[in-house]
C-alpha positions in Angstrom: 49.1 160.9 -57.6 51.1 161.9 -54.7 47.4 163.8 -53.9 45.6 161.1 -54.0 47.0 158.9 -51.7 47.0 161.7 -49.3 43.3 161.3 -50.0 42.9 157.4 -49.5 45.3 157.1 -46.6 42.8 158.7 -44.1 40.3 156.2 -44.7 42.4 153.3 -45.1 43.5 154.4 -41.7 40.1 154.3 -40.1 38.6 151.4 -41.6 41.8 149.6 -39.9 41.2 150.9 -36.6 37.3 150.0 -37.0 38.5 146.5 -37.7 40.9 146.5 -34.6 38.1 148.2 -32.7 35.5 145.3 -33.6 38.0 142.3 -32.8 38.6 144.2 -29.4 34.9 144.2 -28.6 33.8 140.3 -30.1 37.2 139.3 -27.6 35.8 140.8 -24.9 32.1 139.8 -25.2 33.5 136.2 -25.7 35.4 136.1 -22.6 32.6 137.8 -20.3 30.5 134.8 -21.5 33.2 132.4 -20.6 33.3 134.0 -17.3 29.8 133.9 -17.1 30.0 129.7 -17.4 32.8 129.3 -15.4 31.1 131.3 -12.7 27.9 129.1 -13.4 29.6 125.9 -13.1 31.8 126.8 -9.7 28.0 127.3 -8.3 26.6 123.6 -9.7 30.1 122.0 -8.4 29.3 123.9 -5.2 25.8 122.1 -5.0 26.7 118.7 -6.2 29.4 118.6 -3.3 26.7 119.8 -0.8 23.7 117.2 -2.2 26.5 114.4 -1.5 27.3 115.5 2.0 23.9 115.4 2.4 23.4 111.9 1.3 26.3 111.0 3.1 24.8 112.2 6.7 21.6 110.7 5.2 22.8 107.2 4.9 24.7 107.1 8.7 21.4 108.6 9.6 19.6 105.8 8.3 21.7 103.3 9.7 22.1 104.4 12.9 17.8 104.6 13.2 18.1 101.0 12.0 20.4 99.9 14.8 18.3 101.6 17.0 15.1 100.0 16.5 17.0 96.2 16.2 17.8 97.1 19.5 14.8 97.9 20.7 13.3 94.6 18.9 15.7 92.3 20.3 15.2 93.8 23.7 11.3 93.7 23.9 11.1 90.2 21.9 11.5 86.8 23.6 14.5 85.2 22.7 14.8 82.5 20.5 17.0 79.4 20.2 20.0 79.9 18.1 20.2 76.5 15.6 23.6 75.7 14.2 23.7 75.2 10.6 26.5 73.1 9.0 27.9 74.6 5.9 31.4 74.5 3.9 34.0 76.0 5.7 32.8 75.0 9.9 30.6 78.6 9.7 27.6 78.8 11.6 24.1 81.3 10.9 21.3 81.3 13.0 18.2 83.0 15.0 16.4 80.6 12.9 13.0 81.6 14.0 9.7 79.5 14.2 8.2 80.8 10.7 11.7 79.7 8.8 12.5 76.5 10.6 10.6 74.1 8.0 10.7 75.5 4.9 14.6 75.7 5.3 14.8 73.0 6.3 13.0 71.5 3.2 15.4 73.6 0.7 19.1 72.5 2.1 19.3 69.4 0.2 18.2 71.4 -2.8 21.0 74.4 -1.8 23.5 71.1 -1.6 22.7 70.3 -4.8 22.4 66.6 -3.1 19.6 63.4 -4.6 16.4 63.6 -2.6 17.9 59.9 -1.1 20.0 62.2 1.5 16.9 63.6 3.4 14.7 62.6 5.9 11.3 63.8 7.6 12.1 67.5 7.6 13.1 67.6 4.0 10.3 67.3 2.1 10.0 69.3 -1.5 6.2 70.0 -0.6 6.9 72.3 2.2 4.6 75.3 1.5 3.3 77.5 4.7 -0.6 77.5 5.2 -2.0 79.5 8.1 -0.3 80.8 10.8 2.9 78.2 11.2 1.2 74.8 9.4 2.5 73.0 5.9 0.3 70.8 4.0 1.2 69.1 1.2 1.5 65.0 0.4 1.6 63.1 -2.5 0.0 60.3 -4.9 1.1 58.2 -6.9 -0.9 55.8 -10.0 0.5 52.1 -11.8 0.2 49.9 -14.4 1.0 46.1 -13.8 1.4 43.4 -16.2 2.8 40.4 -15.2 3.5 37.2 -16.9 1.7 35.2 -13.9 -1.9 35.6 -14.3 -2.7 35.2 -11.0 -0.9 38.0 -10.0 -2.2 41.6 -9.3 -2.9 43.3 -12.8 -4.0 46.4 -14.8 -4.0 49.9 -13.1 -4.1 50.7 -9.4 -4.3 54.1 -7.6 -2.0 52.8 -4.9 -1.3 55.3 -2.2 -2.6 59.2 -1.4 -0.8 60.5 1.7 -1.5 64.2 2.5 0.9 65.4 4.8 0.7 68.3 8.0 3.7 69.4 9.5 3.4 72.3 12.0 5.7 75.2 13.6 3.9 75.4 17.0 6.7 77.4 18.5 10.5 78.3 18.0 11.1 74.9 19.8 8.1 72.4 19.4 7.1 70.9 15.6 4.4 68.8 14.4 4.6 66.4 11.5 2.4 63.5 10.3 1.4 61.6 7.3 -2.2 60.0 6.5 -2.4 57.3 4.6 -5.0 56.2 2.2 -3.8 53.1 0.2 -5.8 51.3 -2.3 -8.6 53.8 -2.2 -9.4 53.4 1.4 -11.6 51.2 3.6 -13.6 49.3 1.3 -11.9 51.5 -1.8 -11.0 47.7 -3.2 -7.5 45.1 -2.8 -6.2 45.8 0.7 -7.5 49.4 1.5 -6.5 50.8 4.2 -6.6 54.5 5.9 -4.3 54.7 8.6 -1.9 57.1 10.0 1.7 56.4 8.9 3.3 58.8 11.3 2.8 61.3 13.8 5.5 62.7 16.1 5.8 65.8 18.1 9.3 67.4 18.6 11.1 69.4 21.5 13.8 71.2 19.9 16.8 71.5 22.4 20.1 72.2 20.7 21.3 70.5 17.4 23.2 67.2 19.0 19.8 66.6 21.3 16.4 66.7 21.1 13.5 65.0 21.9 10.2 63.2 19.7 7.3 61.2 20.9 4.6 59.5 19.3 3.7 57.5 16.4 7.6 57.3 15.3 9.0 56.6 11.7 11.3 53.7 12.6 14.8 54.3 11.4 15.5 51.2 10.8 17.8 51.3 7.0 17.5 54.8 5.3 14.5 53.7 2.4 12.1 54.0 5.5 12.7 57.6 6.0 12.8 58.7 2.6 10.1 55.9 1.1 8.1 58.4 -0.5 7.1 57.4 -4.1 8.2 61.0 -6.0 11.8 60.6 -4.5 12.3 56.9 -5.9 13.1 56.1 -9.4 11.9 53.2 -9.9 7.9 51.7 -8.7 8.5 49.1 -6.2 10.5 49.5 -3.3 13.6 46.9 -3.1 12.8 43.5 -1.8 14.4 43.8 1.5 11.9 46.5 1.9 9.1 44.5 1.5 10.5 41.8 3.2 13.1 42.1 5.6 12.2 46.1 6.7 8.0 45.8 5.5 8.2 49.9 4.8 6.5 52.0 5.7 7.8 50.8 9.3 6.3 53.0 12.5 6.1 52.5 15.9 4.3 54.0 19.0 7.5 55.3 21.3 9.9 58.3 22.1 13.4 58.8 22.2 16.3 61.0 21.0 17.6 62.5 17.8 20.5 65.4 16.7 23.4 65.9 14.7 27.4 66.6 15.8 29.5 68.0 13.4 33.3 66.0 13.6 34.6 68.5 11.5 34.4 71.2 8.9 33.1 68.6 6.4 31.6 66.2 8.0 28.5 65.6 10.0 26.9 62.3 12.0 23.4 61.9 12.7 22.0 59.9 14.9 17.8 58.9 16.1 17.7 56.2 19.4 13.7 55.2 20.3 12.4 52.8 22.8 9.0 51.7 21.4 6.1 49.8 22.0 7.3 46.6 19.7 5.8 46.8 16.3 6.2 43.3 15.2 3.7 40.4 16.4 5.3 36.7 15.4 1.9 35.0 16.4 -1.9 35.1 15.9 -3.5 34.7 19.6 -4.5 31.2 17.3 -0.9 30.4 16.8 -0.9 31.2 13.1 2.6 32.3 12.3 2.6 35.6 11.0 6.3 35.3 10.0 7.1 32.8 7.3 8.9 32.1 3.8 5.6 33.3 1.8 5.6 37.5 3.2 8.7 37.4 5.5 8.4 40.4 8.2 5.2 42.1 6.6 2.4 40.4 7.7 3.9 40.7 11.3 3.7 43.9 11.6 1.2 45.1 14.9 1.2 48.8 14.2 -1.4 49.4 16.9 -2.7 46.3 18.0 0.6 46.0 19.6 0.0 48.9 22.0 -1.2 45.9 25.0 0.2 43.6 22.9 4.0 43.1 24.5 4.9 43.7 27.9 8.7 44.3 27.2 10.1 47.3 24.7 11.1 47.7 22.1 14.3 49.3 21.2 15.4 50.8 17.5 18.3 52.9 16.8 20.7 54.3 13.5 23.5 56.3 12.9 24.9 58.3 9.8 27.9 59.9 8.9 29.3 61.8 6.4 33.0 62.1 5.5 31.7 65.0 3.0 29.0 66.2 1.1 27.5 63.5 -1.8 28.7 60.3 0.7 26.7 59.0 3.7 26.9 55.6 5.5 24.0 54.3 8.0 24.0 51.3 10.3 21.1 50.8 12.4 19.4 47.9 14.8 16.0 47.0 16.0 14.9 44.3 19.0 12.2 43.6 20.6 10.4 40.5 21.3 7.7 38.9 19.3 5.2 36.4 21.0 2.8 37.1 23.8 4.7 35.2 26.6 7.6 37.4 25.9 10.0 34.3 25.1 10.8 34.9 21.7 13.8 37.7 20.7 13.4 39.2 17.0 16.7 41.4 16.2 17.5 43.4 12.9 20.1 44.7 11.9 21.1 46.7 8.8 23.4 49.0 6.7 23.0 51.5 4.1 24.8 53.7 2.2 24.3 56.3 -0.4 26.8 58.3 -2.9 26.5 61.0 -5.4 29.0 62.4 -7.7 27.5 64.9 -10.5 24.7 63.1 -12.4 25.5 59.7 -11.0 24.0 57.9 -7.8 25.0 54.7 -6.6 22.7 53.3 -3.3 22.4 50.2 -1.7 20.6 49.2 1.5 21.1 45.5 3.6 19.2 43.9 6.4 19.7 40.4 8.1 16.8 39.3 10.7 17.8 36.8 13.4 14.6 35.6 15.2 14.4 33.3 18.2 12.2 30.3 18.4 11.3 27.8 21.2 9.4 24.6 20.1 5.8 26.6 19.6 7.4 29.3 17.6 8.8 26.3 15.4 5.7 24.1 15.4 3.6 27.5 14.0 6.5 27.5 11.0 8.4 30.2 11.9 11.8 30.7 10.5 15.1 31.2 12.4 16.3 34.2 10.0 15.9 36.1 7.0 18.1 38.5 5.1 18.7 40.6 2.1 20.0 43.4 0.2 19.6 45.8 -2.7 22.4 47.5 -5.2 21.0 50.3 -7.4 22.9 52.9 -9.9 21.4 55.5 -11.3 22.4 58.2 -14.1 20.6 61.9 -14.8 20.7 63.2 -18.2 19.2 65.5 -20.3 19.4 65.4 -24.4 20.0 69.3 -25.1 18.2 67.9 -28.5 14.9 67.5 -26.7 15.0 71.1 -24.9 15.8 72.8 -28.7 13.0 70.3 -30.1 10.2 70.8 -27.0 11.1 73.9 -24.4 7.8 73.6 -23.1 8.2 70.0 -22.2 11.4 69.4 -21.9 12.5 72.4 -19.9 15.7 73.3 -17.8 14.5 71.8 -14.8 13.3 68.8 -16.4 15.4 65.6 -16.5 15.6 61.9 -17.1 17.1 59.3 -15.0 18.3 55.5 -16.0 18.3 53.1 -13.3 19.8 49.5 -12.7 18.8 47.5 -9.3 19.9 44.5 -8.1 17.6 43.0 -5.4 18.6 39.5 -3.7 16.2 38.1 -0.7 16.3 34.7 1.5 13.4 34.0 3.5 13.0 30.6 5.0 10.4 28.1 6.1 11.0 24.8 8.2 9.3 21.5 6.6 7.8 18.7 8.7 11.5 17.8 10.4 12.5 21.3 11.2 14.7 21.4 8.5 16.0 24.6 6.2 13.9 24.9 3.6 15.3 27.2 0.6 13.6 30.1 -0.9 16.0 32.7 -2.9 14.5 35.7 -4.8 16.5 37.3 -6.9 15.3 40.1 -9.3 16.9 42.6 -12.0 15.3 45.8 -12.7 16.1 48.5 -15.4 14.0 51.3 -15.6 14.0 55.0 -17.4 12.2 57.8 -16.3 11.0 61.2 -17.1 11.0 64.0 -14.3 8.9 67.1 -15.8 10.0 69.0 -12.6 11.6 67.1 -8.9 8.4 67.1 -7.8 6.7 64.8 -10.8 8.1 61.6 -11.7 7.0 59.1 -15.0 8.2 55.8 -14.2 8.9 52.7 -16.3 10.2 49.6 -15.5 10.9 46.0 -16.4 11.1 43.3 -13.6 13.3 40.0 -14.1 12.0 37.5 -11.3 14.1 34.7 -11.1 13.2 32.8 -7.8 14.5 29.5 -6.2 12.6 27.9 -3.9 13.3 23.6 -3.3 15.4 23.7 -5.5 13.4 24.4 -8.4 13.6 28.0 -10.5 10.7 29.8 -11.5 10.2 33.0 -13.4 7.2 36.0 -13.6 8.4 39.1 -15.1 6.5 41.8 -15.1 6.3 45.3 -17.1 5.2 48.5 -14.6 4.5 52.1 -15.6 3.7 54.7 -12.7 3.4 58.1 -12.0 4.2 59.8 -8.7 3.8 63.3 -7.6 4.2 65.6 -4.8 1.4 68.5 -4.1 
């Protein structure tokens, strides 16, 4: 026994050391391969912190070509007048150059998130660049009338198309004007008309002064400047409109216009013009063209009063507002009337406009004192006129509709319900120069649908209640209207 294990032992003993032998040599294989990747990754660590250096170098590279050629730029380039923009906080940008002016312009009320009411001339939805430095755009808008008076205009009329071209001529003079073609046109049927309804060039100076000239949208109230059909929501313009201020209301003239900023918040606007005198009391027959019937309208000259009056006239308004979604406006207009240059006619009026969220509430007034000597009176012109409009209006969306009709009723779409009160006095003189009454009154809801800002589905329903002698009389009437921009 003792034999055999002397026999074993020596190859017990070398299988063990071939075991230890084999473990010895796997160990050190392993640990030359993890060498080998440490060594490996060292190197890619190496290169990744070289490749960021690089980019690194590259980037102040970059930027320091870019200052560079600003530099050069603003040195070769003329320089151009730096316009003050009024924003939150009293901050200013600007370098507003010539191709920019317009079409921003056109977007701050949207950027504001402010009702079309709070723009003017310059800020227009249809703004698109044509050409070198020219807009064109306009819009059109379509009726249906049905009144309860017979008599009265009926059925469907293609009222006005107005293309519009408003120019960037350089950083500091603009173009803008407005062609009118109502009713169709000369000879297109009731009324037609084509005439220019405005047509100014501007000097840019700084933002509280600068100058326009020509044929001049008078700022007299604030409907006048933003008349357009798309941005009302109902058809008819307010009574005092028709009436009191006949919009569209332009004169031949030049004056002033700007804006001052009070404070961080709050800006005031202002437009001063002395004008040719667009309003002409008397026919050279001595047919009053003032009277109970069509108030101011029918006395308006537009061009025929270019020789017409021999002393100016003179129109002016100012806006301010506290803060964004308020504005109040008071204006004035005077100039005389008759051909001998012995009659005064003076407006005056106030406006105001307020937004807060979905809800608008407007309201515009105007009272006309007018001068008359014994021909003025025997022609049956009135001593003054006045009136005023109130309207509220609400913008909602059902969330049902969108879910039930994406495609119609989409996220930009909206509808909008609106309440107006309108009250007008004009007066006539009977056979003893007496007063003689004539009160219109009217009540108008309406509801419309805006596919997008720029396209408007209108209906209304007018309540006429009018008191003239003494004695009331009623015509209602039902509209439906579309109006678009393009």
């Amino acid at each position: 026994m003792r034999q055999l294990i002397l026999m074993v032992m020596p190859f017990v003993l070398f299988l063990f050391v071939s075991s230890v032998f084999a473990q010895s040599s796997e160990t050190d294989v392993l640990k030359s391969k993890v060498e080998m990747l440490e060594k490996e990754l060292k190197e890619i660590k190496d290169l990744l912190k070289q490749q960021v250096e690089k980019d690194v170098q590259n980037d102040k590279d970059i930027v320091s070509l870019k200052e560079e050629v600003q530099k050069k730029v603003v040195a070769e380039a003329p320089a151009t007048p730096v316009v003050k923009e009024h924003v939150a906080g009293g901050e200013e940008y600007g370098n507003i150059t010539e191709e920019s002016y317009l079409a921003r312009k056109s977007a701050e009320i949207t950027e504001k998130k402010l009702a079309p009411s709070f723009g003017g001339v310059y800020t227009k939805p249809f703004l698109r660049r044509f050409g070198r430095n020219t807009y064109v755009g306009g819009y059109m808008d379509f009726e249906f009338r049905a009144p309860e008076n017979e008599a009265d205009a009926h059925g469907f009329t293609q009222k006005r198309f107005i293309p519009f071209i408003y120019s960037d001529i350089s950083d500091r003079v603009k173009l803008a004007a407005e062609i009118e073609f109502e009713y169709g046109g000369v000879g297109g049927g009731r009324s037609g008309e084509v005439i220019l309804e405005f047509g100014t060039i501007d000097f840019l100076l700084t933002d509280w002064i600068n100058w326009r000239g020509g044929y001049v949208l008078t700022p007299l109230g604030k409907l006048n400047l933003v008349h357009d059909s798309p941005l009302q929501d109902l058809t008819d313009r307010p009574l005092v409109d028709q009436l009191i201020i006949p919009s569209t209301l332009t004169d031949l003239g030049m004056g002033f216009f700007g804006t001052l900023y009070p404070s961080e918040l709050s800006k005031l606007d202002y437009e001063i013009y002395v004008t040719n005198g667009i309003f002409q009391g008397l026919d050279t027959d001595g047919t009053a063209r003032m009277g109970e019937s069509n108030g101011l309208r029918s006395a308006k000259g537009g061009y025929f009063n270019d020789n017409y009056n021999q002393s100016p006239g003179v129109v002016g308004r100012v806006a301010y507002s506290p803060f964004i979604g308020l504005e109040c406006g008071g204006s004035a207009y005077t100039s005389r009337y008759d051909e001998d240059n012995d009659n005064q006619l003076t407006i005056s009026a106030l406006d105001f406009t307020y937004q807060r969220g979905p809800f608008e509430f407007l309201g515009e007034g105007a009272y006309a004192f007018i001068e008359t000597n014994e021909l003025a009176e025997d022609s049956g012109i009135t001593d003054d006129m006045w009136g005023y409009y109130l309207e509220a209006r609400y913008h909602f969306m059902p969330s049902v509709l969108k879910t039930w009709s994406p495609k119609v009723f989409t996220e930009n779409s909206t509808f909008t319900g609106v309440l107006r009160w309108d009250q007008v006095q004009t007066a006539g003189r009977d056979d003893d120069f007496e007063s003689v009454h004539w009160l219109r009154n009217r009540i108008t809801p309406g509801l419309n649908y805006r596919y997008t800002e720029d396209t408007v589905f209108k209906l209304d329903y007018q309540i006429n209640m009018e008191e003239k002698d003494m004695t009331d009389t009623a015509n209602n009437a039902f509209l439906f209207s579309v109006a678009t921009y393009f």
